[in-house]
N, C-alpha and C positions, 0 to 999 in steps of 0.2 A: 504494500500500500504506500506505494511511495510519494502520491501529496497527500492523501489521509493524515498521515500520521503528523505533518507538521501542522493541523490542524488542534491538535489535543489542547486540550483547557487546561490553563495553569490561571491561578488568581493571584493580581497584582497587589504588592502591598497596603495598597493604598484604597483598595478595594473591600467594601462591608456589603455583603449581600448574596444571595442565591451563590454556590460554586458547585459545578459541575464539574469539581476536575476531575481529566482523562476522558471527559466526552469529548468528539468530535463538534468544533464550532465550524461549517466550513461555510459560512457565509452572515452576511451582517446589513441590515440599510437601519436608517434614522431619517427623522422627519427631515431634515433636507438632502437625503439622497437624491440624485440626479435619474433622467429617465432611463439609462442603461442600468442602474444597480437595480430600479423597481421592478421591471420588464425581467431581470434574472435572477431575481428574487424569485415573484410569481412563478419563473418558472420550474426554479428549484422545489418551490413550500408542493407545485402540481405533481411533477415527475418524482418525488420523496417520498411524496403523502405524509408531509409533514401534517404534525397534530400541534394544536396550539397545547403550553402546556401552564398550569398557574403554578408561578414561580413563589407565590404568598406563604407557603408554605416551606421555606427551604430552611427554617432552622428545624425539621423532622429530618433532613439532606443526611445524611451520613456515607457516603457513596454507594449504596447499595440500593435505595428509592425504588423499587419495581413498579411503583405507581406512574414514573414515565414513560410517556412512547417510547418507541423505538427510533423515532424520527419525530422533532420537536422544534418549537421555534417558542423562545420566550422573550420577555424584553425587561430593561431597566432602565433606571431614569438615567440621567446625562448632564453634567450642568451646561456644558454647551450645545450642545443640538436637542435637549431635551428628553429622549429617550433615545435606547440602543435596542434593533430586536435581534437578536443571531437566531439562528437555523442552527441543531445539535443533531449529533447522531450519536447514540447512545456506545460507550466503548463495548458494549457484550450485544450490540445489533447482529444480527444473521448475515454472513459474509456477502450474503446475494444484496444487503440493503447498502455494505461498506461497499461492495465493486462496483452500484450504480452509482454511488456517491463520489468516486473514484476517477466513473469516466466523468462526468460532468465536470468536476477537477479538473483531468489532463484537456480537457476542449476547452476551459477558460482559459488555461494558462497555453492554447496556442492562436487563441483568437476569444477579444475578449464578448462578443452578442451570443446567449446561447439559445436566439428563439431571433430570427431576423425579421420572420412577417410581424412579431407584436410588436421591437423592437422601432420597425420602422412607422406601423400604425401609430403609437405612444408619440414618436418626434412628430409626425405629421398633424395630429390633433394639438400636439403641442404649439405649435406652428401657429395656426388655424387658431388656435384659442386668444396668441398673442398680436395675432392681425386683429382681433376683434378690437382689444385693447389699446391700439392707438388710436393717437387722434386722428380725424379727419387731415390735420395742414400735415401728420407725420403718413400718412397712407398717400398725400398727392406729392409730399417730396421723395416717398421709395419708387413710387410711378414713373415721373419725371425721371428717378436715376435711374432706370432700368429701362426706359425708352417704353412706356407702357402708357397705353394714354390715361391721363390721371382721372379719367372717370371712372377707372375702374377704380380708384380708392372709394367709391360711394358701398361698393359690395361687402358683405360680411364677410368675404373669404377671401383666401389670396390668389388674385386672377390669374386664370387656366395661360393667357399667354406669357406668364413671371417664365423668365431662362433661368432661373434657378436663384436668382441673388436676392431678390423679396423673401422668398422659402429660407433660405439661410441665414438672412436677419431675422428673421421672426424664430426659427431653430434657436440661435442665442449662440 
């Protein structure tokens, strides 16, 4: 298990709260994750069958807990971002749940989207959300620069003839 394992839960000193050490943590988003972390998130918690797990209970933790999945996703708060939620895989899971969790591993770590149709759906609504969000005088000066006639800035959406540089300002 060769990205597995550099996965395993060690708790940092400075850290009071739930510890799972020697589960597998192999993945993490917080409330201002970007849309590639959410997008493979989702697709991790899907293809895991991750179970949410309540962490309120972790001073009963002694590392033996059988009361958790076997595939878990819990969170804690953060003073900067607020909360943290990782994805676990339990150390004594069934080798069939570590070698899915495995490959999903070596494909992130050779290309970081592990789901490209939701990936690109997620940018594109995102997009689309932030055209809305301008003004009227900032939709007819993206027009103007992209040689679009600026009446397409009256549309909710980003006009079908953008060559792609409206799409990528509004992408971020």
């Amino acid at each position: 298990m060769r990205y597995l394992e550099k996965t395993a839960w060690t708790t940092p000193s400075s850290y009071g709260g739930f510890s799972p050490e020697g589960d597998y943590c192999i993945y993490s988003h917080n409330r201002d994750s970007d849309i590639l972390t959410e997008s493979n998130w989702d697709y991790m918690i899907q293809e895991l069958n991750a179970e949410a797990f309540d962490n309120g209970s972790y001073s009963d933790y002694e590392g033996k807990n059988e009361s958790r999945p076997m595939v878990y996703h819990w969170s804690a708060g953060h003073w900067a971002c607020g909360w943290v939620e990782h994805l676990m895989i339990r150390k004594n899971a069934p080798e069939d749940i570590k070698e899915k969790a495995e490959k999903i591993l070596a494909k992130l770590d050779s290309y970081p989207v592990l789901d490209e149709d939701d990936f690109s759906e997620r940018e594109y609504e995102s997009a689309q959300k932030t055209w809305g969000y301008l003004s009227l005088h900032e939709k007819i000066k993206l027009c103007a620069e992209s040689g679009i006639s600026i009446f397409s800035a009256r549309k909710n959406y980003i006009p079908e003839d953008d060559s792609g540089s409206i799409y990528d300002y509004c992408r971020g």
